[in-house]
N, C-alpha and C positions, 0 to 999 in steps of 0.2 A: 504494500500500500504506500502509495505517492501521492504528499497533500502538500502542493505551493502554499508556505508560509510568509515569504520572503520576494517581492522582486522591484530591481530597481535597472535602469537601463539610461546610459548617456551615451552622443557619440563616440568616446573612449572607455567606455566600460560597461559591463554586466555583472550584476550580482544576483544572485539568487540562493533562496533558503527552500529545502523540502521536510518536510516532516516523513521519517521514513520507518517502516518497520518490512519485517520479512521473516519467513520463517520455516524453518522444516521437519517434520515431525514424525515420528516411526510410534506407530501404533499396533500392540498386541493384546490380543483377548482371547484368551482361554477358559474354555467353559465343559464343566463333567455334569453331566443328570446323570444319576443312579435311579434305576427301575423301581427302588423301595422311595422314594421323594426328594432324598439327600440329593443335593447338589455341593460343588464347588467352584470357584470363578478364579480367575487373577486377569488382572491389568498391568498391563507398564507402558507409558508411553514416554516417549523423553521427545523433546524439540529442544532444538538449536533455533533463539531467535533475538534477529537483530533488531534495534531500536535505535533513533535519536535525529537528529537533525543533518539533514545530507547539503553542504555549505558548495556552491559551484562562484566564482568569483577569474574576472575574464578583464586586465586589463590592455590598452592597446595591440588588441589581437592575442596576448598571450597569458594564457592559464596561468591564475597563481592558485587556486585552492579551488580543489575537486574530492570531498572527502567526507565521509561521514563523524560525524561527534558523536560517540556512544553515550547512552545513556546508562548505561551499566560501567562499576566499577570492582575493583578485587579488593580482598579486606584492608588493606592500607588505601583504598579510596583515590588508586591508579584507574585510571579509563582505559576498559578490555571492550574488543571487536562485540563479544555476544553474550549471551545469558543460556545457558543450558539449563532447560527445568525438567523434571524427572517428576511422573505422578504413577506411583502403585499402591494396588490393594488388591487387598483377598476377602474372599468373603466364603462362609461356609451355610446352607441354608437349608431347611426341613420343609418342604411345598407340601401346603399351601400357608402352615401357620409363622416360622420365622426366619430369620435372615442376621448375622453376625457378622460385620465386617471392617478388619480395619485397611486404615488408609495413612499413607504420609505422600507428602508434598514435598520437593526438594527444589531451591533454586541455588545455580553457583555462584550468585554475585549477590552483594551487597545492593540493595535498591535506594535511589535518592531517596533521604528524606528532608529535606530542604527546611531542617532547624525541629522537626518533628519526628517522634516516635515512632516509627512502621510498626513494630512488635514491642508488646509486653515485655520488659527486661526476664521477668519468673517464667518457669516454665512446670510444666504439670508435668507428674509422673511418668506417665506413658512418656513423653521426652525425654524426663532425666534416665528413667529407665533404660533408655535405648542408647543415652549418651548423644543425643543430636544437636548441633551447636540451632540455638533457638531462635537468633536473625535465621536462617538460611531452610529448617524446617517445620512442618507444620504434621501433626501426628494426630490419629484420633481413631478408636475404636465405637462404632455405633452398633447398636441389636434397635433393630425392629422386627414387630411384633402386628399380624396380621387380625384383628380381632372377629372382622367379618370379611365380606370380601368389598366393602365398600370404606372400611371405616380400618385406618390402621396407625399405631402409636408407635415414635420413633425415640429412643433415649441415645445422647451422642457424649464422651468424653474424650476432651484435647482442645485442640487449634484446628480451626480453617482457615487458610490461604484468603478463600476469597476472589472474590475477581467471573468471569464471563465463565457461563455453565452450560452448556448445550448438550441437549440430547434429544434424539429423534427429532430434529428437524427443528426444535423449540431454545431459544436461548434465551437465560438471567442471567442479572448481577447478585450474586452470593457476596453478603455482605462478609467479612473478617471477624472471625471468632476466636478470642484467647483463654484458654488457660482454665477450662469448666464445664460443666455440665448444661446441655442444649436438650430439649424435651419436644417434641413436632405430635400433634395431630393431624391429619389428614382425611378426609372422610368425601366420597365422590355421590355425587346426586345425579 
């Protein structure tokens, strides 16, 4: 995705700003039904993706700056080309009545926070358990629990990422959750 942020043109010069992102992503889904109801799943998907402002700058015919400014940096808060993010889960589940699954969230960079907190300094158990530095992930085991077939209750413990959610063809913004217990009803008419 390419969005003109920037443009300025005189008869010796061009300047131009793009807002730039790109990205590319390997995705695996694996999935077992057993004949008695039990199921099991797993996910992994990792992208490679770039971000930040693409600076193009042209004076008297010749090129000074053609180049992108990442918006991602590495723990010392050097500016790296990309953000490699990593999301898996497992989940184990008894059809029709429940479903167990955890999930972590992985990014390799440090994200701007321009004078603000991205994450909770604390981190919950399921984290420290695992040992995972807690800017970079996001951990959380959920059991939902089918009570009818139109009405089902969700119990979540950890962190969500958050950010853009899409499935079957439907996408939200999932807000960022730290550090606790998250409780969902759902019930379809």
């Amino acid at each position: 995705m390419i969005d003109l942020a920037y443009y300025s043109k005189t008869d010796t010069s061009k300047n131009m700003n793009y807002t730039y992102q790109s990205a590319k992503t390997i995705p695996l889904h694996t999935s077992f039904t057993f004949s008695n109801g039990w199921s099991i799943e797993a996910k992994i998907e990792t992208q490679w993706l770039k971000k930040g402002i693409w600076r193009f700058e042209e004076l008297n015919g010749n090129i000074i700056a053609d180049s992108l400014i990442s918006e991602f940096f590495d723990v010392n808060e050097n500016p790296i080309g990309f953000q490699q993010n990593t999301f898996m889960s497992i989940s184990v589940g008894k059809s029709p009545n429940w479903t167990m699954a955890f999930t972590l969230d992985k990014i390799s960079t440090t994200e701007p926070s321009f004078g603000l907190d991205q994450k909770d300094d604390s981190s919950n158990s399921l984290e420290s358990l695992l040992g995972l530095n807690m800017d970079q992930n996001w951990a959380n085991i959920e059991f939902v629990y089918n009570v009818t077939s139109s009405f089902r209750l969700s119990l979540m413990y950890g962190s969500l990422k958050g950010g853009l959610l899409c499935a079957n063809g439907v996408c939200r913004i999932i807000e960022p959750f730290e550090n606790g217990f998250k409780m969902g009803i759902t019930a379809a008419f």
